[in-house]
C-alpha positions in Angstrom: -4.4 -4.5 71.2 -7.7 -5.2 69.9 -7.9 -7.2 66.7 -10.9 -7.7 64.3 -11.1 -9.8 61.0 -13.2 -8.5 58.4 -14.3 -12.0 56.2 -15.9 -12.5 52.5 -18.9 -15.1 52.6 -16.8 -18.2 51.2 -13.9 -17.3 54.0 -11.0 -16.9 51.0 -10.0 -13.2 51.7 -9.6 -11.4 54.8 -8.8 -8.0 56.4 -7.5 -8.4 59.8 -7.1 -4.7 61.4 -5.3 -4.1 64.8 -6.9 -1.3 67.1 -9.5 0.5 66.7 -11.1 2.1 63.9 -11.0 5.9 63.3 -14.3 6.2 62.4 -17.5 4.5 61.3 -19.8 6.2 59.4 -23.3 5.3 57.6 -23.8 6.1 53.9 -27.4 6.7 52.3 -25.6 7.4 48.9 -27.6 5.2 46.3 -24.0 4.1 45.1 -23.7 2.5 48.5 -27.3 1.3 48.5 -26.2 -0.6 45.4 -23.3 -1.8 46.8 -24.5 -3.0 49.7 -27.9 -4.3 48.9 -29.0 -2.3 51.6 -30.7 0.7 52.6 -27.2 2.2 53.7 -23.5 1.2 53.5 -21.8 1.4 57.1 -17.6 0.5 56.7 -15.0 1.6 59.2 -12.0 3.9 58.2 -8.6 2.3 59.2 -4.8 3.5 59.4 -3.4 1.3 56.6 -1.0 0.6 58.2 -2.9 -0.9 60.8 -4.6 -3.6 58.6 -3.5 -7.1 57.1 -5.2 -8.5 53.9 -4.8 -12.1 52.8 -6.3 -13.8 50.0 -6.8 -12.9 46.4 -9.5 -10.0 45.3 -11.1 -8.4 42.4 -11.4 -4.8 42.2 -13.8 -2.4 40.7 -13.7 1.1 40.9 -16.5 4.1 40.4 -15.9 7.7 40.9 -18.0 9.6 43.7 -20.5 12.5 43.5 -17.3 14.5 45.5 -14.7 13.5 42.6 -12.9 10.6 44.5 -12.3 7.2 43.2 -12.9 4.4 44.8 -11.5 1.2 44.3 -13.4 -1.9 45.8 -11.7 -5.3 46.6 -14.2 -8.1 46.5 -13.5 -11.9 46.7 -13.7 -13.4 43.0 -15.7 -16.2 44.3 -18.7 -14.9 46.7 -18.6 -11.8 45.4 -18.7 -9.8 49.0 -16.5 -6.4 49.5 -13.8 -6.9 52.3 -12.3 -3.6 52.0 -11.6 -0.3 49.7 -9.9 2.8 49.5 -10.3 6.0 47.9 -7.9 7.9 46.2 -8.5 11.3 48.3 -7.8 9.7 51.7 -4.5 8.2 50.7 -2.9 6.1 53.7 -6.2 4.7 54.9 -8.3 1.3 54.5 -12.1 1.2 54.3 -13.6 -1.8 55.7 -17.6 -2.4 55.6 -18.7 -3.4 59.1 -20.8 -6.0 57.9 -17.5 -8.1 56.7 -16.8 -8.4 60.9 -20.0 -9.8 61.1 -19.7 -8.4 64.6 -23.0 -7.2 66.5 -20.8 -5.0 69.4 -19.0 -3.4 66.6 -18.4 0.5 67.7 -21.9 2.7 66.3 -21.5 5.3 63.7 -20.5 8.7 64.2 -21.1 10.6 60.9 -23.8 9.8 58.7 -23.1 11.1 55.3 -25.9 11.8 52.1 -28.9 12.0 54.4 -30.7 13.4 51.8 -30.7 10.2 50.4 -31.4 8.4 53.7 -34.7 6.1 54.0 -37.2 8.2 55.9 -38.0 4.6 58.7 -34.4 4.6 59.1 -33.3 6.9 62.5 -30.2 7.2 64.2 -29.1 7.6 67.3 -28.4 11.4 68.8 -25.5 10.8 69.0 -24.3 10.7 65.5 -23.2 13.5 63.6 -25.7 14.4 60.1 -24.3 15.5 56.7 -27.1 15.9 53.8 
């Protein structure tokens, strides 16, 4: 069984998830923008039962535009996201791609607030669009 391990910048807290992920998808929300410091937010949703963490996290939480919360775990000391969850997709573990710091990571298949989206950022055909 595959294994990845999602990593903070300093290396103090982890996500180690087993398999593959269910999906990957892109966010253009400006929430993610902000979170990521990038033009979009691209994490990978997980069975939580299928994911390790290890080492101690913050958390903040912000409520979506849909009504969900979310509730991020960051490392206290570098500051980077390693994984969150949101209260409407109980059983599940969101993990940003970035934290694998993985360049043949599986591509996106939903992009979500396109409205949003960067107009010099395309995607490939294959991904599914949601405004």
């Amino acid at each position: 069984m595959t294994e990845r391990i999602a990593v903070c910048s300093c290396g103090a807290l982890k996500a180690t998830c087993r398999g593959e992920p269910l999906r990957v998808s892109l966010c253009h929300c400006l929430s993610c923008q902000r979170r990521t410091g990038a033009a979009f937010g691209m994490q990978s949703r997980w069975p939580s039962a299928q994911v390790t963490v290890s080492g101690h996290s913050t958390t903040f939480s912000r409520v979506g535009d849909a009504g969900g919360t979310a509730t991020f775990r960051f490392c206290p000391t570098c500051g980077a996201t390693v994984w969150f969850d949101v209260d409407t997709l109980p059983g599940f573990v969101i993990v940003p791609v970035g934290a694998f710091a993985d360049p043949t990571f599986t591509a996106p298949q939903v992009s979500v607030y396109e409205a949003r989206k960067h107009a010099w950022v395309q995607l490939p055909p294959t991904v599914e669009h949601f405004d």
